[in-house]
N, C-alpha and C positions, 0 to 999 in steps of 0.2 A: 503699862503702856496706854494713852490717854492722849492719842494725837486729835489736835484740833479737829480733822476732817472725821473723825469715828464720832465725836458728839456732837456735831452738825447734823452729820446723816442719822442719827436715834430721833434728833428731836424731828425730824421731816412727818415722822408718823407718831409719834408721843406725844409730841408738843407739849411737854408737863416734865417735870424733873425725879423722873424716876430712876429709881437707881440701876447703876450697871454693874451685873457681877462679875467677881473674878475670872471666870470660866470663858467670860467674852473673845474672841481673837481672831486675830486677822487669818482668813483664810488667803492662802496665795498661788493653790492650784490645785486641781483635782484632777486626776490621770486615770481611764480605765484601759487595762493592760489583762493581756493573753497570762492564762490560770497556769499554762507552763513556763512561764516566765518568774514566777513568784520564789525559786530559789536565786535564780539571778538578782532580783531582786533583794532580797536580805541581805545576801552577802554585799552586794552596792551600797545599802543603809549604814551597815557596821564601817565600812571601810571610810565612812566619813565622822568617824566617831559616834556613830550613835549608838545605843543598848538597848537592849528590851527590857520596855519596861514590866516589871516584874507583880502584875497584879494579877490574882488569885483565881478569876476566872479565865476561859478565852474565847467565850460565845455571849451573843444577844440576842432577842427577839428585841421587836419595837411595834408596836401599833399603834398606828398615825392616824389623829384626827384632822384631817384636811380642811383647810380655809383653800379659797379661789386666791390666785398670785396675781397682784397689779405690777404697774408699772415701776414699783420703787422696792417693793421686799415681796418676801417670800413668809409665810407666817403660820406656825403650823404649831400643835398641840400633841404631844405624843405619851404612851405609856412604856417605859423599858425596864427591863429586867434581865439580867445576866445569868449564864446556866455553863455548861462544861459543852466541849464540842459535840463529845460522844452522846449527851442527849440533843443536841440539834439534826445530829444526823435522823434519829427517827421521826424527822417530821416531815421526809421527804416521802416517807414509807407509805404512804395513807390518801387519799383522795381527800379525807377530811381529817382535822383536828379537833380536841376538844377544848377549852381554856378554863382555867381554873379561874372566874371575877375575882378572886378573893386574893390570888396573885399577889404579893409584896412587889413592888412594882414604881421606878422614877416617873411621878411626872415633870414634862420636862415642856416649856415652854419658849419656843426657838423663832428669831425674827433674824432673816436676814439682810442686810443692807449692799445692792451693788456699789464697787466705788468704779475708781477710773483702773485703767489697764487691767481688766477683766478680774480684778480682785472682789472679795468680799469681807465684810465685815459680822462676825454672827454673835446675837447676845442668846443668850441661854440662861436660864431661870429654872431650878430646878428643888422639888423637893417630895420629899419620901411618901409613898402614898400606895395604892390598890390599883389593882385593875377597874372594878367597876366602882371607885370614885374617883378616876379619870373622867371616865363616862359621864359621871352625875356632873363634874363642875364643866365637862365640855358643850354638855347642854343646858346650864344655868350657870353663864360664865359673872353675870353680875353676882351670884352668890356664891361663888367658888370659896371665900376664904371661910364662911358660917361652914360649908360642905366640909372643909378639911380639915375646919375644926372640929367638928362632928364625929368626926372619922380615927379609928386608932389604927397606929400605922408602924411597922418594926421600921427601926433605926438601919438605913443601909450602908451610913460612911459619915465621918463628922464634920464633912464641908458641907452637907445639905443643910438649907434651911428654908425658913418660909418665904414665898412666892407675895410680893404684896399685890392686895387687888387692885390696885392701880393699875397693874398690869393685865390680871383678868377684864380687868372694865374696857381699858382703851382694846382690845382684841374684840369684846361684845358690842361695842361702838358699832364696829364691822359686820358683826356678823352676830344682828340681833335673836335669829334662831337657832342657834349654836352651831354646833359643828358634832361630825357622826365619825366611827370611825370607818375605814376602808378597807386598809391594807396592812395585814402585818408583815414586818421583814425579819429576817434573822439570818445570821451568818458567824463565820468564824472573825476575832477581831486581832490584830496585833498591831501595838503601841510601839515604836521605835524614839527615843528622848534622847535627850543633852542628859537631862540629869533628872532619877530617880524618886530624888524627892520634890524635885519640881517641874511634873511632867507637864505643866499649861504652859512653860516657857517657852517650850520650844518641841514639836510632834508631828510626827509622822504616823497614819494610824493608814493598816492597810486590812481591806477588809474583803473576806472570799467566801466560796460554797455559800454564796445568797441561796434561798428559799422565800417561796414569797406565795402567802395563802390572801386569801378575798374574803369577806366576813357572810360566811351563808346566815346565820342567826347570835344572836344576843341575848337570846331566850327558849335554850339554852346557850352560852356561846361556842360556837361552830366556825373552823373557818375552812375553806377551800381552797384545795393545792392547786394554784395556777402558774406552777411551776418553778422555774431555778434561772439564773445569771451566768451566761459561762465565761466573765471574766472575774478579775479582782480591782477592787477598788482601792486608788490611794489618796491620801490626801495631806498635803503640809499647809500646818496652822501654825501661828507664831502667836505668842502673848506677851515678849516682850520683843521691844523695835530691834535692843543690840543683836538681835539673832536673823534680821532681814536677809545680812550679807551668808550668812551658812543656809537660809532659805535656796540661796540661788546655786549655790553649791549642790545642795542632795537632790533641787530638782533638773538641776542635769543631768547626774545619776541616775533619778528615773526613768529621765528621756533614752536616757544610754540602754538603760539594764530593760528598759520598754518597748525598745524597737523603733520608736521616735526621730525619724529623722527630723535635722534642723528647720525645715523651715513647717513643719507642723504649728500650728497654735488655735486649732481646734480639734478635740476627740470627746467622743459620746454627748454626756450634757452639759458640760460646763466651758468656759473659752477661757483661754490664758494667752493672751497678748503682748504683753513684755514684763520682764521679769524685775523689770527697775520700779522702783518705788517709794515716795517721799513723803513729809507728812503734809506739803502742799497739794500733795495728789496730783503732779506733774510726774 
């Protein structure tokens, strides 16, 4: 899916022809919904044909190297790594945490683009790497690709691969003294699909029992419980356009199984305005 207006809005901030990965897709609303509502919620999901999809973990942590957000995207450097629920839960346990830099760990390189009727469009760039050479290439983003080839790194899935510097460069562009990190987030994750083997086609990913620590040190790294989210997060992404029309389908379900009355079309951070949507961006 490669609508005219999705490579318009890349090059607004690229201005160079870089490439867009597969993993790119149109997000078409993000709903934050009461943590008792999340059984309603599945069974709403399934009854529109979808399945869970079936991947081996069901938690993340993610620590986010923050850029400042203008007027056109949103642009942010992050490290994730996936772990089982039951060790997320002890990280509520504690005032502080300890992180292992050495951490096997996605980096993940995320721009996003507003379009019209409160959608967005997000490119992702992603490739297998450390915790603290996250660190290294977010503060020496002109050297990022010398950094990670430096660097040895376990294999975590056979869609990763290299990040070209073209893209570390135009981020450095911006933000010529790099970027630190903040905030790690972690919670439990579940994936709702069309189909199994091709979960970027079409997804619903809803995400609960956030945690969310603040970085006291980075030598050693440390990070600080400032607490939890008492709702759940959902979100429907599309990667191919034939699935626009069951987009509008499961997010009525949402709205339903959410408590959403009609004429809603703003909740928490993000706005969702009309559910129609063309590749003129009418």
């Amino acid at each position: 899916m490669r609508p005219e207006i999705y490579q318009s809005s890349t090059e607004k901030w690229f201005n160079r022809n870089l490439p867009i990965p597969d993993q790119s897709r149109l997000v078409v609303g993000t709903f934050d919904i009461d943590i008792k509502r999340l059984e309603l919620l599945r069974e709403g999901l399934k009854s529109t044909g979808l399945g869970v999809w079936s991947i081996p973990e069901g938690a993340y942590s993610t620590i986010y190297f923050w850029s400042p957000v203008d007027e056109e995207l949103s642009t942010r450097i992050r490290a994730r790594w996936y772990t089982k629920p039951a060790e997320l839960e002890s990280l509520g346990s504690t005032d502080r945490v300890s992180i292992n830099p050495n951490q096997s760990a996605l980096l993940e390189v995320k721009v996003t683009f507003p379009l019209e009727n409160g959608k967005e469009y997000e490119i992702k760039y992603r490739q297998r790497s450390s915790i603290n050479t996250v660190l290294r290439v977010s503060q020496n983003l002109r050297m990022a690709t010398d950094i990670l080839n430096s660097a040895e790194h376990i294999s975590v899935a056979p869609f990763i691969s290299k990040i070209p510097q073209e893209v570390f460069s135009a981020i450095g562009e911006r933000h010529p003294s790099g970027l630190v990190p903040t905030v790690m987030v972690s919670a439990i994750r579940e994936h709702f699909v069309v189909d199994d083997n091709s979960p970027d086609d079409f997804r619903v990913t809803v995400d609960y029992n956030y945690k969310y620590h603040s970085f006291w040190s980075m030598s050693p790294w440390e990070a600080e419980n400032i607490g939890g989210y008492p709702y759940l997060r959902t979100e429907v992404k599309v990667g191919d356009e034939k699935f626009l029309g069951k987009a509008e389908d499961v997010i009525n379900i949402i709205r339903r199984e959410g408590g959403f009355p009609p004429e809603v079309t703003k909740h928490a951070d993000k706005t969702f305005i009309n559910h129609k949507y063309s590749t003129n961006g009418s």
